[in-house]
C-alpha positions as CSV (number, residue, x, y, z in Angstrom):
1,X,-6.2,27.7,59.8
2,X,-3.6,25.1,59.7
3,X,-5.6,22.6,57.0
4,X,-5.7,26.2,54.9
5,X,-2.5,26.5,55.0
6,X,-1.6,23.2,53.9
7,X,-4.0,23.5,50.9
8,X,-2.7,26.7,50.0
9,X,1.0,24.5,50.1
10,X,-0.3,22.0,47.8
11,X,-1.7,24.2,45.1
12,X,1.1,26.5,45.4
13,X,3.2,23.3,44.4
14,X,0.5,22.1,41.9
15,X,0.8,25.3,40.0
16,X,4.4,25.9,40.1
17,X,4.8,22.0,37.6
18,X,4.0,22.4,34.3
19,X,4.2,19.6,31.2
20,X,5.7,19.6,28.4
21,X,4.2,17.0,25.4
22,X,4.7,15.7,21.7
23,X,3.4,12.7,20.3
24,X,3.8,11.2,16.3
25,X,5.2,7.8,15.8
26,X,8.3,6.3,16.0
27,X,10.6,6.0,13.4
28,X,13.8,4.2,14.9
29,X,15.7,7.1,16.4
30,X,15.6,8.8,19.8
31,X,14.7,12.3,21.0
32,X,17.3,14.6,22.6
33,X,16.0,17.1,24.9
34,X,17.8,20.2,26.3
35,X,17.6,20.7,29.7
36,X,18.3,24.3,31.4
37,X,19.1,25.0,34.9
38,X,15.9,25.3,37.5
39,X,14.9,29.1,37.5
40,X,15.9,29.1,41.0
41,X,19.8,27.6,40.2
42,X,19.2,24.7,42.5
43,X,18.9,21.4,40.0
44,X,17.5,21.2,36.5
45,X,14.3,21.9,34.7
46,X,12.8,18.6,33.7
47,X,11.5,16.6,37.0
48,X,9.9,13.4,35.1
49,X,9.5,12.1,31.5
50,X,7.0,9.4,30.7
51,X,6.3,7.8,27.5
52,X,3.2,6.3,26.9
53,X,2.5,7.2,30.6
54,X,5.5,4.6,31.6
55,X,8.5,6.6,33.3
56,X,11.4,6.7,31.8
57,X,14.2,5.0,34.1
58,X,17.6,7.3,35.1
59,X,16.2,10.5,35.7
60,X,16.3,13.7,34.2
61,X,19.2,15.9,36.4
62,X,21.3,16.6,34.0
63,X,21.8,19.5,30.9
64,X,20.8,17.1,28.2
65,X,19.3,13.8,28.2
66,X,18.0,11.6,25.4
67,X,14.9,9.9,25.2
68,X,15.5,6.3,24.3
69,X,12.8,4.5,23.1
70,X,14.5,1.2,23.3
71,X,14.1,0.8,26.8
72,X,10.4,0.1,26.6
73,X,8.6,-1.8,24.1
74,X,7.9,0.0,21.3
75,X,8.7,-0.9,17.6
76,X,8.8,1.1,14.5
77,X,5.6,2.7,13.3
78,X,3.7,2.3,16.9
79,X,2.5,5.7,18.2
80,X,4.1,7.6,20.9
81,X,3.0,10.4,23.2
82,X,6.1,11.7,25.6
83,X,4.8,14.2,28.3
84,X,8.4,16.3,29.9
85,X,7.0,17.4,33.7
86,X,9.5,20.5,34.7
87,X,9.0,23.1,36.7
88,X,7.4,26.6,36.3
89,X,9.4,29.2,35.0
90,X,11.8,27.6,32.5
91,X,10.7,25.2,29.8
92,X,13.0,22.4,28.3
93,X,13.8,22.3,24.3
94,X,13.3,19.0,22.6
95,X,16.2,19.1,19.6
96,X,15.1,16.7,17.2
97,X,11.3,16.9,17.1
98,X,10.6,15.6,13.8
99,X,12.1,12.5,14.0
100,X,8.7,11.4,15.3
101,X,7.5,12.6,11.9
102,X,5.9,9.8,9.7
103,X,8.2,8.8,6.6
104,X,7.1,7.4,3.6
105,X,8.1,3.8,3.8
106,X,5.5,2.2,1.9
107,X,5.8,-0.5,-0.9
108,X,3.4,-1.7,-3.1
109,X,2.6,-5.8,-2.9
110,X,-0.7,-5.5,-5.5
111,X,-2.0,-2.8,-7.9
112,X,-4.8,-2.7,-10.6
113,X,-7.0,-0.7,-12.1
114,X,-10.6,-1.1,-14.1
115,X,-11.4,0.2,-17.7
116,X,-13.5,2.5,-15.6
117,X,-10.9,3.9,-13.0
118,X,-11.5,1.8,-9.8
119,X,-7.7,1.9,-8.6
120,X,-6.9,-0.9,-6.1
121,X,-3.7,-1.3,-4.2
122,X,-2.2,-3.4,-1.4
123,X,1.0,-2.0,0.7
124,X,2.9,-3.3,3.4
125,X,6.2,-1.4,5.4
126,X,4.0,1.5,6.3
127,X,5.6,3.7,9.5
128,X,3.0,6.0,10.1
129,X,-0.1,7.7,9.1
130,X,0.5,9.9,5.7
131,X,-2.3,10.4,3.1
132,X,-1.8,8.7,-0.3
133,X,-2.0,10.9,-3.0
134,X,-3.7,9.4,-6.2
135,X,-2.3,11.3,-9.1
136,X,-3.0,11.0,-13.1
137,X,-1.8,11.9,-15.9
138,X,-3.4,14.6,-18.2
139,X,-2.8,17.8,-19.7
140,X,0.8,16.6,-20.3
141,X,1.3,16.8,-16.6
142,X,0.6,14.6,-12.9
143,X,-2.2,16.2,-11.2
144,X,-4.2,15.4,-8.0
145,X,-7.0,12.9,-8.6
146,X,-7.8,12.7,-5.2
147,X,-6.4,11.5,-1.6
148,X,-6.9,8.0,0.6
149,X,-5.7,8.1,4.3
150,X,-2.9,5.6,5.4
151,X,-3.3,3.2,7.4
152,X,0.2,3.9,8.5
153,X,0.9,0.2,10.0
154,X,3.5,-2.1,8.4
155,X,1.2,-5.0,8.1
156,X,-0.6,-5.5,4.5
157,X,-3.4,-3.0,4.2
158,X,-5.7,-2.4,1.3
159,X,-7.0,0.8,-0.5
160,X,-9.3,1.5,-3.7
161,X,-10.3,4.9,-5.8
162,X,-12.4,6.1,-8.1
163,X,-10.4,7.9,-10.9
164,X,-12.6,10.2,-13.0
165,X,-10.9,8.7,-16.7
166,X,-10.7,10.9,-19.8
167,X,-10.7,9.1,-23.3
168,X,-8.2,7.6,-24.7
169,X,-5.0,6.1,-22.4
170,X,-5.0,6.9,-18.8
171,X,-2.0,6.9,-16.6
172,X,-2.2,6.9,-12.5
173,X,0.1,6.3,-9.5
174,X,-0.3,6.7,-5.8
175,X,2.4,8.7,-4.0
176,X,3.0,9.8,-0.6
177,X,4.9,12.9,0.6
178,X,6.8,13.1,3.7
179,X,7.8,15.7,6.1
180,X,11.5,15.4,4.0
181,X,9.6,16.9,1.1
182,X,10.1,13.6,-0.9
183,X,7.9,12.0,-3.1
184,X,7.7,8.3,-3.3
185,X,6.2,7.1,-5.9
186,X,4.4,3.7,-7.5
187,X,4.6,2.4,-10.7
188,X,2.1,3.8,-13.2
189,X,-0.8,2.2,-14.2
190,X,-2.2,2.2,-17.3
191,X,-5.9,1.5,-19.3
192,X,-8.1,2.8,-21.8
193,X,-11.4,4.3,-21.4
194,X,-13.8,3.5,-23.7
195,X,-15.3,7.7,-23.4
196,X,-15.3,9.4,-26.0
197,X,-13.2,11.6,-27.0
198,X,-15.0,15.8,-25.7
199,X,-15.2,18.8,-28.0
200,X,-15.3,22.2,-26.3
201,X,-17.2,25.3,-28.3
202,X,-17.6,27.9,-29.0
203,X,-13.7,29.4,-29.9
204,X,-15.4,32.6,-29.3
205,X,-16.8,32.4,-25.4
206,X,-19.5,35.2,-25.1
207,X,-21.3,33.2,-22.0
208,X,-20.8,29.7,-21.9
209,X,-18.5,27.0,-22.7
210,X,-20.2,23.3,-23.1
211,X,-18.7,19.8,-23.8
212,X,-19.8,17.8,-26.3
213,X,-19.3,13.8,-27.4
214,X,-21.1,12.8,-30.1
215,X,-23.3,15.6,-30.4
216,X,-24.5,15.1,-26.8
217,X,-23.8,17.5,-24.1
218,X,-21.1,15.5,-21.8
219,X,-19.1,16.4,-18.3
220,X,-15.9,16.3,-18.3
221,X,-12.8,18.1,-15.7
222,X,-11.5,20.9,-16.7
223,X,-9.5,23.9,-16.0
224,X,-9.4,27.6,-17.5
225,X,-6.1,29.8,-17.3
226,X,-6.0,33.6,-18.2
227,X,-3.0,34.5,-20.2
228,X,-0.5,35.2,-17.2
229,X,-1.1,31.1,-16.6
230,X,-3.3,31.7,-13.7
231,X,-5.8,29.5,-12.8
232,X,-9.6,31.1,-13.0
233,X,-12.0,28.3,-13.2
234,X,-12.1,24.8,-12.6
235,X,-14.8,21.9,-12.2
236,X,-16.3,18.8,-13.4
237,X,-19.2,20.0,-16.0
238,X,-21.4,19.8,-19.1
239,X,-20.4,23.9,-19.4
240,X,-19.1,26.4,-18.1
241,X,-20.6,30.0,-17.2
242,X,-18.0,32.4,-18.4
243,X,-19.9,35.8,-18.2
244,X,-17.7,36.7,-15.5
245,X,-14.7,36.5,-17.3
246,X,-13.0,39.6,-18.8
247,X,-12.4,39.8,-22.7
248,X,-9.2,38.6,-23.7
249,X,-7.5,35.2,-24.1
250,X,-7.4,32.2,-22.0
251,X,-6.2,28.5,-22.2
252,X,-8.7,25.8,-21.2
253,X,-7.9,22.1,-20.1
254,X,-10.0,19.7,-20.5
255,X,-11.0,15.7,-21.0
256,X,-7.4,15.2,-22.5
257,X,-6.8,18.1,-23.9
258,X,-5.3,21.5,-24.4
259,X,-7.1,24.5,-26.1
260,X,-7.3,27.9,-26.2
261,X,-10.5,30.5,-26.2
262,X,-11.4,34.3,-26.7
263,X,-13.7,36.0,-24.2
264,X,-15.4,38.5,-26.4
């Protein structure tokens, strides 16, 4: 009876702990956490922080404390994982969570690109992982070409992509966007494809759109808007089934350039 009671003891005090945790990287600023009274009124929530699984030194009794990474050994860009221990029935707030938030930090040492679209870039200054967005230029706007992941450490680290050129001049750039909404950018680079240049027909779609070079059926991006601007198709093809469509006018993008259609 009495070992029953004391194992009845322990799990009652097992279940009445709870954690709190966040992780992300740090960025060079600390994490502030509020800290509400115990639900009983004797003390404060929080009973142990540890970062990384060290324990933070100074303790936690008090109705706000900050988490201060500089007290262990942690530098900019490294990843961190904080677990709060409190008590059951009350939960601590962490203020500032997304300062742990990658920012976009990166700066291009080396960038070139092939007459065939192999992008290749080398970056150092990273601070975390973000994606790197691989833009180009067509249809008189930026659009997405594709994405690499980042590395997200601020040694030198290397990345390449395959950009599907159009004929003519090409124009790309890498950019990342952060949890500020910003978009950094690189410089553009540019080269000429040696494609030729794609004709679309018919002008009058009853079924089928196809692209043509030189008399020979080629594939090519492309995009098809109705005449509200919204988006209907889009692909990499020698043609395109437009059956489906409804009769009317639409606006198609493609290789390089900008046309428009009847569905009939």
């Amino acid at each position: 009876m009495k070992a029953f009671l004391i194992t009845l003891s322990l799990f009652s005090i097992l279940i009445a702990r709870a954690d709190l945790s966040i992780e992300g990287s740090y960025q060079g600023k600390n994490l502030y956490v509020q800290n509400p009274e115990d639900e009983d009124g004797f003390g404060f929530c929080a009973t142990k922080v540890t970062i990384n699984g060290d324990v933070m030194p100074g303790g936690v009794s008090r109705s706000a404390f900050e988490i201060d990474f500089s007290l262990f050994s942690i530098n900019v860009g490294d990843p961190v994982f904080i677990v709060i221990e409190h008590n059951d029935g009350c939960t601590p707030k962490i203020l500032n969570p997304e300062v742990l938030l990658p920012r976009s930090t990166f700066q291009v040492t080396e960038m070139s690109i092939s007459d065939d679209g192999f992008l290749k870039w080398k970056t150092t200054s990273e601070q975390g992982k973000l994606p790197y967005i691989v833009e180009q230029y067509r249809w008189n706007k930026w659009v997405s070409a594709g994405e690499v992941d980042g590395v997200g450490t601020p040694t030198e680290n290397s990345y390449e992509f395959k950009v599907i050129p159009h004929s003519g001049e090409n124009k790309v750039r890498v950019v990342q966007v952060d949890n500020s909404g910003t978009k950094k950018k690189s410089e553009e680079q540019t080269f000429t494809s040696s494609l030729p240049m794609v004709e679309m027909a018919p002008k009058k779609v009853k079924s089928e759109i196809k692209f043509t070079a030189n008399g020979a059926a080629i594939e090519t991006k492309y995009e098809i808007y109705d005449a509200y601007g919204n988006i209907v198709k889009k692909g990499y093809a020698s043609s395109v089934n437009c059956e489906n469509l409804r009769k009317g006018a639409y606006y198609i993008n493609f290789d390089n350039k900008n046309e428009k259609f009847i569905k009939g």
